[in-house]
N, C-alpha and C positions, 0 to 999 in steps of 0.2 A: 420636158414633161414636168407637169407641177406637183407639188405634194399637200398634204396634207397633215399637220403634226395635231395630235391630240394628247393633251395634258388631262390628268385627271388626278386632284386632288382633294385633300380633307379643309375644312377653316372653323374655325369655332365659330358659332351662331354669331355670339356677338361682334366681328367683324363686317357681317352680310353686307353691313352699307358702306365698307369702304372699298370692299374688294375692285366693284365695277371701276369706279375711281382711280385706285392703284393697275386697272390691268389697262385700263384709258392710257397711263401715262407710260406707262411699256408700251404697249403699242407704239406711241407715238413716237418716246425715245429710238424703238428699233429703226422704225421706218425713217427717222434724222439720221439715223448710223449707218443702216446699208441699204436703206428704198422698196424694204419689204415690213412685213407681210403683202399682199396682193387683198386679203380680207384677214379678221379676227374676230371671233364673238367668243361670248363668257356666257356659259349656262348654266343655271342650277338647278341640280338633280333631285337636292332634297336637303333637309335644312347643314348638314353640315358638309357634304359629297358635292363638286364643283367640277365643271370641263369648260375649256380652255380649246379652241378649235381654229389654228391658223392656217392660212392658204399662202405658199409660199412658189414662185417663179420656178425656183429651179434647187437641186442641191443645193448649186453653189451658194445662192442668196441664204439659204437655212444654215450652212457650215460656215457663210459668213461671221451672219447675224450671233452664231454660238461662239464666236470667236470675241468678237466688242463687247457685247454685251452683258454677259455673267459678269457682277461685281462692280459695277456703275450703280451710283445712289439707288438710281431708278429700278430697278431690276431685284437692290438689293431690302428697299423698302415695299414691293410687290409681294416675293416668296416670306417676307418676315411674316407674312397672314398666312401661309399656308403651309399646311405638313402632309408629308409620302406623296410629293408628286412623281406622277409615273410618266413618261410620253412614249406615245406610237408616232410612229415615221409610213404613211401611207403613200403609197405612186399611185397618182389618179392615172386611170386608162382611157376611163369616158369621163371625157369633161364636157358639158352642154350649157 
């Protein structure tokens, strides 16, 4: 069963253009490390409030991924833009 992690965090305005950029190269780092996410988008809520919405195979793929990942350049120049990220861990039921 897949999941669904949602981050939702703050960035100060003046970052807006790098963020995409920075979440681009997470994404991609992740997906060299352990073959997920499955999808990723980055949305903005309003000018300084941000969500982060990833589709991930299975647990195991998400408890990988938090395993390699925290603390690699990439990951670590990603959250350096952003403050109080929160994440929810969803279990999809209906997936269509």
């Amino acid at each position: 069963m897949s999941l669904l992690v949602i981050t939702r965090f703050t960035a100060d305005p003046a970052h807006a253009e790098d963020l995409p950029a920075r979440h681009a190269d997470l994404v991609s780092a992740t997906r060299s490390a352990v073959g997920g996410p499955v999808e990723a988008r980055l949305g903005r809520v309003d000018e300084r409030h941000w969500v982060g919405v990833w589709q991930w195979e299975s647990a195991e793929h998400l408890a990988e991924a938090r395993k390699m990942v925290p603390g690699t350049p990439v990951a670590t120049a990603a959250f350096a833009l952003v403050d109080d990220p929160t994440a929810e861990e969803i279990q999809l039921v209906d997936e269509r």
